[in-house]
C-alpha positions in Angstrom: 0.0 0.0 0.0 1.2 3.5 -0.9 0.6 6.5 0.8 -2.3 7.0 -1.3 -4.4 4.3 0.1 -3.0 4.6 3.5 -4.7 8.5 3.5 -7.4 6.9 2.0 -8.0 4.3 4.0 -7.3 6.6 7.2 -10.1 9.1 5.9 -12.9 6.9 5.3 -12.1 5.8 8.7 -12.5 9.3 10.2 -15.7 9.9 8.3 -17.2 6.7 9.1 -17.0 7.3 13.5 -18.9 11.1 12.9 -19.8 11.2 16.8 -16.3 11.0 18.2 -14.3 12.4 15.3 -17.0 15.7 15.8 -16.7 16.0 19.7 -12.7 15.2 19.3 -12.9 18.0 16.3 -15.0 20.7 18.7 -12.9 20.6 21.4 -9.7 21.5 19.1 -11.8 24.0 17.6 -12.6 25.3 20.4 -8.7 26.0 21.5 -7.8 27.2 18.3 -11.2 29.8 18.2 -9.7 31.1 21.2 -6.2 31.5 20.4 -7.1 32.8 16.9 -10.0 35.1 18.4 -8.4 37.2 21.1 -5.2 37.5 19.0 -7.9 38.9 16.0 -9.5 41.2 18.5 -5.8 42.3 19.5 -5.0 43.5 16.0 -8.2 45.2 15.8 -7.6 47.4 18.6 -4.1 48.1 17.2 -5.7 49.4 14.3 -8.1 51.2 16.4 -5.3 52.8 18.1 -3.2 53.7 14.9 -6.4 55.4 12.7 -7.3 57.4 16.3 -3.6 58.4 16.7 -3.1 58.7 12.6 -5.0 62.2 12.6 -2.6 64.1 14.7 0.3 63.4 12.8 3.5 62.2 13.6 5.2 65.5 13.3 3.3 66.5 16.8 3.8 66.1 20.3 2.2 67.1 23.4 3.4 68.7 27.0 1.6 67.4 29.6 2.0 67.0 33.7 2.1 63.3 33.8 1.7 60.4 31.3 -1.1 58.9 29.7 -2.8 56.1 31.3 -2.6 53.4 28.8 -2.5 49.9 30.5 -4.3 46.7 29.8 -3.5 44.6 32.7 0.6 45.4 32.4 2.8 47.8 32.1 1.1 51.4 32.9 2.5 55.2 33.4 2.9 57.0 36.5 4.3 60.8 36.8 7.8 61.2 35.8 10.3 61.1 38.6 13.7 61.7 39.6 16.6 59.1 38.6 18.4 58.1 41.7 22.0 59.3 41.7 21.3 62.4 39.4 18.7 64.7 39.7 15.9 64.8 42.2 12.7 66.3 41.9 12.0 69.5 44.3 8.9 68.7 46.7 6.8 71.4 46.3 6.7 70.5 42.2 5.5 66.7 42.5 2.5 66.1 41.2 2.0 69.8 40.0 -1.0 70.1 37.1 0.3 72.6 34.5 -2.1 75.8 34.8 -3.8 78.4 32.6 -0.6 80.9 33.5 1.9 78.2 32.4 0.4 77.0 29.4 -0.4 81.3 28.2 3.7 81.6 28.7 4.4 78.9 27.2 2.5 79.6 24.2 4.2 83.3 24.5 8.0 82.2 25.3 7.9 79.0 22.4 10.1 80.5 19.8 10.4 77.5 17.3 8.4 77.6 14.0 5.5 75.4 15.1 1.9 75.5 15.8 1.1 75.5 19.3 -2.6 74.7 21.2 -3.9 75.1 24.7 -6.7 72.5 25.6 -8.4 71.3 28.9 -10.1 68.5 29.8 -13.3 69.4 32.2 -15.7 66.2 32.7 -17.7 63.6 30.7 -21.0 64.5 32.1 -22.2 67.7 30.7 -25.5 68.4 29.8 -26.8 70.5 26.6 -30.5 71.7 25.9 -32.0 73.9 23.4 -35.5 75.3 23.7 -37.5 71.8 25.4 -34.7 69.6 23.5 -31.7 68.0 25.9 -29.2 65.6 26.1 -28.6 63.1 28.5 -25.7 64.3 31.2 -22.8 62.6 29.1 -21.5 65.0 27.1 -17.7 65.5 27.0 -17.1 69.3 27.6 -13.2 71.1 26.5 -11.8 73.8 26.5 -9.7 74.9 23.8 -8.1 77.3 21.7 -8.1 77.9 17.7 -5.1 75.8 16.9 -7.3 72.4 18.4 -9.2 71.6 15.2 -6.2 71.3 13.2 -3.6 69.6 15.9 -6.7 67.2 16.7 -7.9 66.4 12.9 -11.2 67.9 13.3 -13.3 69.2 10.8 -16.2 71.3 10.6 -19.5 70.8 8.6 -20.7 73.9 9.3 -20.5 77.5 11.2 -17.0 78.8 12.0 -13.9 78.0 14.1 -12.9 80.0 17.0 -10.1 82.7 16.6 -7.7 84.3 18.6 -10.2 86.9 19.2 -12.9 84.6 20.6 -10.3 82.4 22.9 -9.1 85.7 24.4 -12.1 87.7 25.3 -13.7 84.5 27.0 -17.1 84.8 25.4 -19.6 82.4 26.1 -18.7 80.5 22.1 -18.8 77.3 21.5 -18.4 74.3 18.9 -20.8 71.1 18.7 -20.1 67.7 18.5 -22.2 65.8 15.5 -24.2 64.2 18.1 -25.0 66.9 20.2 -25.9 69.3 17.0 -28.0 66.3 15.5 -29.6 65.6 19.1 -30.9 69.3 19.8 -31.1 70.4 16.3 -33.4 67.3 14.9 -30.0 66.7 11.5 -30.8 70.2 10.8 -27.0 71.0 11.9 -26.9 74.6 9.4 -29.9 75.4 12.1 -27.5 75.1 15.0 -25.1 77.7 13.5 -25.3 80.8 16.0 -28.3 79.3 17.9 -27.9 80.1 21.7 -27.7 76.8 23.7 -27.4 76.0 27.3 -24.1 74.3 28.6 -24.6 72.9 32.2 -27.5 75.8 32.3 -24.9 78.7 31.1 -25.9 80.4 27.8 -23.6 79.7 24.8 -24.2 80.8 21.2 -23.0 78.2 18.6 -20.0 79.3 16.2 -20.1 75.9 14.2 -20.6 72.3 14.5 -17.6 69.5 13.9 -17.6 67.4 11.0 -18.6 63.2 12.6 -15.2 61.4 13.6 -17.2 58.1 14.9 -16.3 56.7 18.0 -13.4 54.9 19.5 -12.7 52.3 22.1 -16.8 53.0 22.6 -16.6 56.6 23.5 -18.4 59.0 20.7 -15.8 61.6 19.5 -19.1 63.0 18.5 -20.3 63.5 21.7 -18.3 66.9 22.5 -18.8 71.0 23.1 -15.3 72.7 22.8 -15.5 76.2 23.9 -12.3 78.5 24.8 -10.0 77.2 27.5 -10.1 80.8 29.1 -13.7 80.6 29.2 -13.4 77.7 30.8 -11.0 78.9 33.5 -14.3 81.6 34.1 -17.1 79.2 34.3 -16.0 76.0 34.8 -12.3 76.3 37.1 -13.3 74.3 39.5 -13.8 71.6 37.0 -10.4 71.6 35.5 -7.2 69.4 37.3 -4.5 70.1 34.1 -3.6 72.4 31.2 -2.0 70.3 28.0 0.0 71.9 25.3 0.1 70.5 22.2 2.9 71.6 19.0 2.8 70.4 15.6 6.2 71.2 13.4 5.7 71.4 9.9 8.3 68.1 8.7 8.5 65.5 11.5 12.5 65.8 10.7 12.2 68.9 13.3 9.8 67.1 15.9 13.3 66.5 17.7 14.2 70.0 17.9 11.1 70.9 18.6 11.0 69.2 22.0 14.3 70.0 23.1 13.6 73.5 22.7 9.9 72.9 24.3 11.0 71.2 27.3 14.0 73.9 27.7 11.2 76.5 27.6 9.0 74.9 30.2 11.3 74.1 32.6 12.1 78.0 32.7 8.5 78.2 33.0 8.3 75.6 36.0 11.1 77.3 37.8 13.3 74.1 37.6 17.2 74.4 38.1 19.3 72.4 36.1 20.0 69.8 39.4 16.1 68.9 38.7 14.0 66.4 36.9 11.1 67.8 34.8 8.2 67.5 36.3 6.1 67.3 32.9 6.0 65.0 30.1 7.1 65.1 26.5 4.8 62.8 24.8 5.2 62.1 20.8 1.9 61.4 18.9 3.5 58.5 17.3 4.8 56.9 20.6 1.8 57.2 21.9 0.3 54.9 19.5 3.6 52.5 19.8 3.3 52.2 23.7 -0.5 51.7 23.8 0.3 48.6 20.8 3.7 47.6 23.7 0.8 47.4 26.6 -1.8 44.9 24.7 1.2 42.4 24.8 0.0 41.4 28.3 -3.0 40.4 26.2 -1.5 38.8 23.8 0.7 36.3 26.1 -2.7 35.6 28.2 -4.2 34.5 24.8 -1.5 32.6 24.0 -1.1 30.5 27.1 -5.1 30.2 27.1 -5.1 28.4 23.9 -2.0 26.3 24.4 -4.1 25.2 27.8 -6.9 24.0 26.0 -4.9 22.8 23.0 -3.2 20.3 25.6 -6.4 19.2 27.0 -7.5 18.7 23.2 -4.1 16.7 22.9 -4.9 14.4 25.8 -8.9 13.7 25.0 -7.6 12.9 21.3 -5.0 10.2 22.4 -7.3 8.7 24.4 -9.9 8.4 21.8 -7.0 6.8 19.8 -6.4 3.9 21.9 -10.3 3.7 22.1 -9.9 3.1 18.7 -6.7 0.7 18.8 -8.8 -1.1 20.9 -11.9 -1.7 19.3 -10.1 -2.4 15.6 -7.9 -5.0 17.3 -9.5 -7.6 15.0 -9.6 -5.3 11.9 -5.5 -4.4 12.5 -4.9 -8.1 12.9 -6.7 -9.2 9.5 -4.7 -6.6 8.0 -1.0 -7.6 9.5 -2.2 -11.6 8.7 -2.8 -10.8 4.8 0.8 -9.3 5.1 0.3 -5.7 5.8 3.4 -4.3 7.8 3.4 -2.6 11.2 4.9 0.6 9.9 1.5 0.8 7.6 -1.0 -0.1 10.7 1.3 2.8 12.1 0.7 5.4 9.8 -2.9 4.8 9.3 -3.4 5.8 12.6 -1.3 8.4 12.8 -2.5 9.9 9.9 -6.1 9.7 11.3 -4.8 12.0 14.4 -3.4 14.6 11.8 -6.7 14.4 10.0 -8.9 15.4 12.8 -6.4 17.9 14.5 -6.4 18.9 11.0 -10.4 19.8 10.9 -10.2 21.2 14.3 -7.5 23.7 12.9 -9.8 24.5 9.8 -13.3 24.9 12.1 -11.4 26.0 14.8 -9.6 29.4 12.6 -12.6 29.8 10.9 -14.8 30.9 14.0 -11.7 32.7 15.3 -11.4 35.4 12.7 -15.4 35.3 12.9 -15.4 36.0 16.6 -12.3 38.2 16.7 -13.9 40.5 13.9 -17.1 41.2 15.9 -15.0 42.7 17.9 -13.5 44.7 14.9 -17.2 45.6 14.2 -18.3 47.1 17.5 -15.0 49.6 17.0 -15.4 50.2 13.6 -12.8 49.5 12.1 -11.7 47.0 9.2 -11.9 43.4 8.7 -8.5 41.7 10.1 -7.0 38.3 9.5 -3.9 37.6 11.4 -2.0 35.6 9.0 0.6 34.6 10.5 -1.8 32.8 13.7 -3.4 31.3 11.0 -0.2 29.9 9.8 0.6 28.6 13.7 -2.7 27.3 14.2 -2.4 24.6 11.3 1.6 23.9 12.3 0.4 23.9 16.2 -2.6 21.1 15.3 -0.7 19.3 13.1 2.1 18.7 15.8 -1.2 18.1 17.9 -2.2 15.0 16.5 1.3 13.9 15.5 2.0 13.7 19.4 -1.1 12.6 20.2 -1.1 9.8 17.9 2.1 8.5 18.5 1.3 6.5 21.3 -2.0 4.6 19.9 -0.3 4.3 16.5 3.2 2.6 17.9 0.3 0.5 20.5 -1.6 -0.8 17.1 2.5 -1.5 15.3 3.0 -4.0 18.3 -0.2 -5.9 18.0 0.9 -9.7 17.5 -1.9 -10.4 14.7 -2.5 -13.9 15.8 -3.8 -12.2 19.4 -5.4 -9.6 17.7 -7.9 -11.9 15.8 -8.7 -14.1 18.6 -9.4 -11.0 19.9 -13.2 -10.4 21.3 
């Protein structure tokens, strides 16, 4: 017998025991879906985090008091401190949010040819009404200047952008989110154009409504009233814990420079002396992006380990069924050693019956995983994924599956004396 008719033979053998080859097949599939699945849903949030980072270039960074907090379960950023042995930090200056005064010299002092922005974080749970029309009290409320649109990739679809003028005279102006204009303003957004609305029950008259940027990570980057950051310091100070700068340079060959100088020009600001550490943060648009993708490697080893887990338990509950097997065709593998088939044969047939249905777990089992994975892709919004190279593992991982776990059975059904095996009952 060739291989031909040993894979033949092996095959119809598979198909013909549906009920254990389908349970032994489901729980392989089952370890490979969740391999596959969480290591799909990992690349769709990397491209999540690269097309919500993409819009404010690579060419920009920000100056802010401490780092972001991006962590999923390891790694994490705390507020920069002293290196022991060099500088220390002074004591008064830990911790310190960067205020309105800082941010105005900054923006004064800055000497390199950039674009620089104030901005301000004040709360997520702002509420908006026009005539009897509200929103619900989840509105994300900033305050800005007229360099945010562009450092931020925002748009407008109609009205204005603040100026100078506006930022500086701290008028009661203000810009819309999509879904606020569209909530109050029933998708007659040209209506909300200098309509006077009411921000947390303060009068504001509309300059313009932003263009829709979706949402990300499920928070609405629709779902937003940006009004001057000096106005905010008026109405809402009490609201606000930091001040962040942000600079864009106009090649990202300078971004370098740029930050050098920045953080030179801050530290005057901050009243550091050379012995001391900076008590801010330099953060790079791009690097952002690079050390969100670094964090969701925690996820990606807790994935890994998960499937290998169940992949082993698949392992085991297929070798068993194997010398469930061996022993029920004990009379079938003697008949065929006593019409002079060789043990290497009997071997193969049964080893190639574990690759077959480690095999069909792979197949079912990366199937459902890009399925699952990309549902996950759907509820960001983002584009279909297929990580290749898992898919690639998976059928090398199940293939050296049933190879192991058929070893055993298989060398078991080689040994079988053939005079034993028929008398076998």
């Amino acid at each position: 017998m060739n291989f031909a008719d040993v894979f033949s033979l092996a095959y119809r053998t598979v198909r013909s025991n549906k009920l254990r080859t389908g349970l032994t097949v489901a729980i392989i599939a089952f370890g490979i879906m969740a391999l596959v699945g969480i290591i799909t849903a990992i690349k769709a949030m990397n491209q999540k985090f690269s097309e919500s980072f993409s819009t404010m270039g690579a060419n920009g960074f920000t100056i802010r008091f401490k780092q972001r907090q991006i962590h999923f379960g390891g790694g994490g950023s705390d507020l920069k401190v002293a290196k022991k042995g060099k500088k220390k930090e002074k004591t008064s200056s830990l911790g310190r949010p960067i205020t309105i005064r800082e941010a105005d010299e900054f923006k004064k002092n800055y000497s390199f040819p950039a674009t620089t922005g104030v901005s301000v974080f004040v709360n997520r749970n702002s509420l908006v009404s026009f005539d009897t029309k509200k929103t619900t009290p989840n509105v994300l409320l900033l305050g800005a200047d007229e360099n945010y649109l562009l450092l931020n990739g925002f748009e407008l679809s109609a009205g204005r952008n603040m100026n100078n003028a506006d930022v500086v005279s701290e008028r009661n102006l203000c810009l819309l989110g999509n879904d606020v204009a569209n909530k109050l303003f029933k998708d007659n957004i040209q209506k909300a154009v200098n309509s006077i609305i009411r921000l947390n029950d303060i009068p504001y008259r509309v300059l313009g409504v932003l263009a829709s940027r979706g949402s990300s990570f499920g928070f609405s980057r629709d779902n937003v009233v940006i009004t001057g950051y000096k106005n905010i310091d008026r109405n809402f100070s009490s609201n606000v814990s930091s001040y962040t700068i942000a600079v864009m340079t106009d090649d990202i060959r300078k971004v370098n420079e740029a930050m050098g100088e920045a953080e030179g020009t801050f530290r005057a600001i901050r009243k550091l002396n050379t012995t001391e550490e900076s008590n801010f943060v330099l953060d790079r648009n791009d690097a952002i992006v690079e050390r969100a993708m670094r964090s969701l490697g925690f996820l990606t080893i807790s994935a890994t380990v998960i499937g290998l887990i169940t992949l082993i338990g698949a392992a085991i509950g297929l070798m068993n069924i194997m010398l469930v097997s061996v022993t029920e065709r004990t009379k079938e593998v003697g008949l065929i050693k006593a019409i002079g088939g060789k043990s290497r044969l009997v071997r193969r047939q049964f080893l190639l019956e574990a690759v077959i249905i480690s095999l069909l777990g792979a197949l079912f089992g990366i199937l459902l995983g890009v399925i699952v994975g990309n549902l996950f892709s759907i509820v960001l919004k983002t584009s279909f994924v297929v990580p290749w190279n898992w898919v690639i593992y998976g059928i090398v991982i199940c293939t050296i599956v049933g190879l192991l776990a058929g070893l055993y059975p298989a060398l078991k059904a080689g040994r079988l004396n053939p005079i034993e095996a028929l008398r076998y009952e």
